[in-house]
N, C-alpha and C positions, 0 to 999 in steps of 0.2 A: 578921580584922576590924580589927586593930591597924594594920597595911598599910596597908587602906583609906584610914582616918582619917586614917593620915600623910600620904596622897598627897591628900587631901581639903584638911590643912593645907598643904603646899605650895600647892598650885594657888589657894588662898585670897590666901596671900601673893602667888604671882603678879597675882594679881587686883590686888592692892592697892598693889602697883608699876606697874601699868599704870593705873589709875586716878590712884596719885600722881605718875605724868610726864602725865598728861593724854594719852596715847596706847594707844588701844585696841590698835590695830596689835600692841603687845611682846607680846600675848597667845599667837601661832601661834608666835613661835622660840621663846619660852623655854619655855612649857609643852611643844612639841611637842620639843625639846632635851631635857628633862628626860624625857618621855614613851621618846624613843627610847632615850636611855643607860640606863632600866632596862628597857626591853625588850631592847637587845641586852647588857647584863648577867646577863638571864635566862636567853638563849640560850648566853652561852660556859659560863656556869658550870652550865648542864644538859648542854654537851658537855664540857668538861673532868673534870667531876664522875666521868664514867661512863667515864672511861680509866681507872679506880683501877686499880692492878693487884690480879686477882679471887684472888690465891694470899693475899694478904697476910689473907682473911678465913677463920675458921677454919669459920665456921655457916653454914648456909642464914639465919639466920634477923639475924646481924650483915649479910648481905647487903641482910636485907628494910628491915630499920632504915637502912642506908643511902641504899636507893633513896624510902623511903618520906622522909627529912630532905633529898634533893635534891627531892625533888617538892613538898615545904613552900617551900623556900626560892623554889625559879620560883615559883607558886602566889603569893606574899606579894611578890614585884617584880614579876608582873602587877597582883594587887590595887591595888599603889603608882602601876604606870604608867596604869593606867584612867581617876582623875578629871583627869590634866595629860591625857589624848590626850584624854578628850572637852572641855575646856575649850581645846584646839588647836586641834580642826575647831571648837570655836562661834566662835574667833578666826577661823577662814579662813575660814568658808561665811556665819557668819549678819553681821558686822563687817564684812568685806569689802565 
């Protein structure tokens, strides 16, 4: 929820640079910029994440902890990138 909120407050500030150049427009790059880099942040470091080498763990169960603190971490940069990508399409579809 923490996530959320963050990407809540960004997108707010975005708003409020857009509103303060008097151009709606800045709405779709910057939100959807910020939108994409933590989406595609989410995506390397849930493929990287998962090359670990698997000898290096000793338990089934440091294994679980693992995968379970990589699926947080995606999980909490979707949350983040949700309110920039919806306030990107209201830039593109409903401003436009």
């Amino acid at each position: 929820m923490k996530h959320f909120l963050l990407g809540l407050l960004v997108s707010g500030l975005i708003a409020l640079i857009a509103f303060l150049a008097d151009d709606w427009a800045l709405l779709f790059p910057i939100a959807g910029a910020v939108a994409v880099i933590a989406l595609v942040w989410a995506v390397i470091s849930s493929i990287t994440a998962g090359k670990q080498v698997k000898s290096s763990f000793n338990t089934s169960s440091e294994r679980r902890r693992a995968q379970q603190a990589r699926n947080a971490k995606v999980k909490n940069l979707v949350l983040f990138a949700l309110p920039n990508l919806l306030l990107a399409l209201y830039g593109l579809f409903i401003l436009s």
